[in-house]
N, C-alpha and C positions, 0 to 999 in steps of 0.2 A: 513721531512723538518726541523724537532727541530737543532737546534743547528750549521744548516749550515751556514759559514762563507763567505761573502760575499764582493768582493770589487767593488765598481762603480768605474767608470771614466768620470767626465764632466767640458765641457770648465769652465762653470759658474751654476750660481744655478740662473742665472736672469725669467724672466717670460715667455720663448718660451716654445713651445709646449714639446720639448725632456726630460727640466727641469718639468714642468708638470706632464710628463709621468715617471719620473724618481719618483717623491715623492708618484704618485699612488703605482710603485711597490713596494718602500719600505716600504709602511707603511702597503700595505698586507701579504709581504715577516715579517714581526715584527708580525704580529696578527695570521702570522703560526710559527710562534719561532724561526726563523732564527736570525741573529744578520748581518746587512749589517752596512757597511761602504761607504761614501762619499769622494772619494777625486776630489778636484775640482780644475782648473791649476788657477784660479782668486777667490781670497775670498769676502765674500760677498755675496750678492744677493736676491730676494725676497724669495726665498725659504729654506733658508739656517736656519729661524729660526722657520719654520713648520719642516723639521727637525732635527732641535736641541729637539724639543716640544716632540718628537717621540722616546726621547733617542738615537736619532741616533749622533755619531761622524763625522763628516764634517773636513775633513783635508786639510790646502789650502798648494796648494805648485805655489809660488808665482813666483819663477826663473822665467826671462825673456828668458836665456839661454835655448834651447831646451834638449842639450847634458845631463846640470846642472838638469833639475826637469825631464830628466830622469834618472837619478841616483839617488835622492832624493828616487823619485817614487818604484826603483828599492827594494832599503833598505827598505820602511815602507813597503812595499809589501813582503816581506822577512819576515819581521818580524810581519806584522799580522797573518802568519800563514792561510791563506786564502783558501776554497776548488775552491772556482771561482774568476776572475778577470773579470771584465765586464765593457765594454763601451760601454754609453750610447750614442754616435755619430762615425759615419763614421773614421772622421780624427784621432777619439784617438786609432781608432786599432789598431796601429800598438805598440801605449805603453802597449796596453794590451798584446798583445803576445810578448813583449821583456818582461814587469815586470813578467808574469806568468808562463815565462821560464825559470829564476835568480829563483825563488820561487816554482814552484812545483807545482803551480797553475793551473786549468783548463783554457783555455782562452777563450771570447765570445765576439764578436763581434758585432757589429749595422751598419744596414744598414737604414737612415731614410726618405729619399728621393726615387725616382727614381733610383740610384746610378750612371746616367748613368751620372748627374750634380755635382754627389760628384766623381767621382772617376777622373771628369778631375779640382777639383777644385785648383786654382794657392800654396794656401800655403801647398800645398802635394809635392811639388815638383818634381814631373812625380812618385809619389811612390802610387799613389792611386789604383794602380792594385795590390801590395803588401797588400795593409787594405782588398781587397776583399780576395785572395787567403789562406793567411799565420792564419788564428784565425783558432781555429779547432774545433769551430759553430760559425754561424754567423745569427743575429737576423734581421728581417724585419718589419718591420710595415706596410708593402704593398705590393700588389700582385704582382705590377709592378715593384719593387723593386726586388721582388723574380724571376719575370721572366727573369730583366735584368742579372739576378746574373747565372742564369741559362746557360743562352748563352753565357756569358763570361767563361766556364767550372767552374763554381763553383760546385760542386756534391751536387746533390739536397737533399741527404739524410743527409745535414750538415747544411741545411738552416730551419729554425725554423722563423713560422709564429707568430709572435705575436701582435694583431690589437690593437692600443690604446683603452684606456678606458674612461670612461666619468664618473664623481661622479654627478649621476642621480637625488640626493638630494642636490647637491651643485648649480645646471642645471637643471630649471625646468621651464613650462610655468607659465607665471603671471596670474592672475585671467583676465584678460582682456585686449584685448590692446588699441590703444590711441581712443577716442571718439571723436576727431578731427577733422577738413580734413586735417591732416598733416599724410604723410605715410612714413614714418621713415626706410631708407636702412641704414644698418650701415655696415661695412667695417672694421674687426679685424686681425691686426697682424704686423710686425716689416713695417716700411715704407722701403724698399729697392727695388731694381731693380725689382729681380722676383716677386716681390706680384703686379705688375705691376697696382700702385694707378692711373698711368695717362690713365690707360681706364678705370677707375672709373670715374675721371671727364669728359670723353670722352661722356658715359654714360648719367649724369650728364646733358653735356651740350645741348645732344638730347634730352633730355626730356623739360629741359628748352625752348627749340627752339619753340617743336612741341604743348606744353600746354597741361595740364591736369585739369579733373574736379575736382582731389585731388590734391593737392600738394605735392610734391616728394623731398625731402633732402636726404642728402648722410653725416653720421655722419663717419670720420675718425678714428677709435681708435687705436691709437699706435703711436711708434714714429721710428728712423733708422735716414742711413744718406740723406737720401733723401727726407726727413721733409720739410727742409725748400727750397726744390727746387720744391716741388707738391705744396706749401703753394702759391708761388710767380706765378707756372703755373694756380691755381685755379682762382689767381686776374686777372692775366692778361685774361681769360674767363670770368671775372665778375660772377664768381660762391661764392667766398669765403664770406663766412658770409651770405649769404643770400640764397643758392642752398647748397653748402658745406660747410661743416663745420670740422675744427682740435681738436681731444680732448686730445690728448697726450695718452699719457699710462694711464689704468685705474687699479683702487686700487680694485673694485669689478667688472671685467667683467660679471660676472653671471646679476646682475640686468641689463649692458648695453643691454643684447640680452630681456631680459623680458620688456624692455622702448623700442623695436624697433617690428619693422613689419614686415621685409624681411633680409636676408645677401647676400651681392654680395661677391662672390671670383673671381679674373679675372687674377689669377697667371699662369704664363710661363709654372710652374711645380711644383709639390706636392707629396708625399708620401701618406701619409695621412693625410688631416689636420684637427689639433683638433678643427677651428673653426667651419669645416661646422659639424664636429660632435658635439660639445658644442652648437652651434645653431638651430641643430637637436634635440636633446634633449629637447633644451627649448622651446619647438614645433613654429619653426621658417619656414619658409618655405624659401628655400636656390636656389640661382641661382648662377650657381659655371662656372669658364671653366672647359671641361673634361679632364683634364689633373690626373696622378697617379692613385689615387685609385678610385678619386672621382664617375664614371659608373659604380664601386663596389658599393659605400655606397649609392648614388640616384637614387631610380627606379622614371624613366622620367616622370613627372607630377602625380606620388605618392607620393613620400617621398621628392620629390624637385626637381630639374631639370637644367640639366647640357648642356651648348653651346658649340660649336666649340670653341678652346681658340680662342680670337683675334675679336669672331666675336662681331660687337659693338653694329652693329644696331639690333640683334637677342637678345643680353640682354637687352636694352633697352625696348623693346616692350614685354621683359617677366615683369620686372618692373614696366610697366606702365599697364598691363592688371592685376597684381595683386591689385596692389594700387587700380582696381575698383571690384575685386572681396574677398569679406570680407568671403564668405562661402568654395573658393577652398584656399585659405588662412587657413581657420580655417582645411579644411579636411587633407592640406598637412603637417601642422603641428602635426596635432596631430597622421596619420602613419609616421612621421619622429620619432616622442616621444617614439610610440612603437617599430621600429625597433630598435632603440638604447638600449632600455631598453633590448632586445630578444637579441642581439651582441654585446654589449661594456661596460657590466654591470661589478661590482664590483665581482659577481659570475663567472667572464669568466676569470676573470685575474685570480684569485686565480685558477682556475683550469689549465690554461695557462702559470701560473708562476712551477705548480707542473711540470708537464709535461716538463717542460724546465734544472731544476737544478736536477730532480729525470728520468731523458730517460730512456723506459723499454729499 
């Protein structure tokens, strides 16, 4: 792995999961000797100067034009002299297999959803079945991703699994949780459509209705554009401030999950997402819809436990029976701590990143 030249490809370097998952590999892919590069189409971003920290180069190519930054794209990729080209989302495969074609480059692909929600997404303009077919490997972060890839004739001997990682030292349980009778659900990721917050307050408002011996809050962490439309829906339920609560985007999410008691995910669809496995980690006990990978990573009433998406009144009453049990709470977290530790450790990528840029 010494000395292999490596180019990414990402929208932005802001704080979702892909960018996440983007600074783990290259900061493992640097402590095996490789040398990667960043190029990113928006400059800026939260992560931009954890890898600066890391000696890595970050190049923004800012062009509004699409034609324009890829041509930009084309020449610096030319001229890094690169053995791979790699992007780290769906939508930019296709600059990866034009730049790594101009250059001599290997091309790699990502797949990090489903793909069945990226491949009809509107600013592909019907070209999303070209991102799937034309890289010649294409990366998945989920099973279901890999399956859909399959059906759609992708050959499966070009699809390369690779399951996000977790920094198990960055992500850990607190010495204890609240000694209150306040039971803390918290709720992490971009506010938009698919993370679908309005059956969080949905949620929310059946618990409020039906009363509990503990008190149940819903802490929001993140923000998107549909912020201040869940903000206006929470008042008008008379949740807001007193049932639910907005915290915007957090600077240290690790402490938010060690100051919380439970995670609800109740999204549309997911690949794999990093929260229910950051919340896993920090021995969280997770009630997710089963949607992507998530009936991979949660064995049901072990490690956490996953609903029909949509159904409301089923996550509710998981919610509310936790908040009164502090000992299946304390058992679920701490097998969610261990599987994460035995599958998404620091030691799996490094061996998952060799295997990937070195194929026997």
């Amino acid at each position: 792995m010494e000395k292999l030249r490596i180019a990414f490809l990402a929208y932005n370097l802001g704080q979702g999961g892909a960018e996440r998952q983007l600074f783990y590999m290259v900061k493992t892919l640097v402590s095996q000797g490789c040398y990667p590069d960043v190029y990113s189409f928006y400059g800026g971003g939260y992560w931009e100067t954890p890898l600066r920290e890391l000696g890595i180069r970050v190049i923004a190519i800012n062009e509004r034009n699409k034609i324009v930054r890829l041509w930009k794209l084309v020449r610096l990729i030319k001229r890094g002299k690169y053995h791979y080209v790699h992007s780290q989302q769906f939508g930019l495969n296709l600059y990866a297999v034009v730049s790594s074609l101009f250059s001599g480059s290997s091309c790699i692909g990502s797949i990090r959803n489903n793909l069945i929600s990226e491949v009809h997404t509107p600013d592909l303009f019907g070209l999303g079945w070209l991102s799937l077919l034309l890289p010649a490997r294409i990366v998945s972060n989920s099973m279901k991703g890999m399956e859909n890839a399959k059906k759609y004739l992708r050959n499966s001997k070009s699809i390369y699994f690779l399951p996000n990682m977790v920094d198990t030292e960055v992500f850990f349980p607190g010495e204890s949780r609240k000694p209150d009778d306040t039971f803390k659900v918290i709720t992490v990721g971009t506010v938009w459509k698919p993370k679908r917050v309005d059956r969080v307050l949905e949620v929310a408002e059946i618990l409020k209705a039906t009363g509990n011996e503990r008190k149940i809050i819903f802490e929001i962490i993140g923000d998107g554009d549909e912020l201040d439309a869940m903000i206006n829906l929470a008042k008008s339920k008379g949740l807001l401030n007193s049932t639910v609560f907005f915290k915007g985007r957090s600077e240290n999410i690790a402490s938010e999950y060690r100051d919380a008691n439970a995670l609800l995910l109740t999204s549309d669809f997911e690949g794999t997402p990093n929260v229910v496995l950051e919340a896993m980690s920090s021995g969280l006990p997770v009630v997710a819809s089963n949607v992507g990978d998530v009936p991979e990573i949660i064995v049901d009433g072990e490690t956490g436990f996953y609903i029909e998406c949509g159904n409301i009144k089923k996550m509710a009453q998981r919610i509310a029976a936790l908040s009164q049990d502090a000992v299946l709470c304390s058992k679920v977290g701490r097998q969610a701590r261990d599987y994460i530790l035995k599958n998404h450790s620091q030691a799996m990528l490094s061996q998952k990143l060799t295997a990937l840029y070195r194929p026997s």
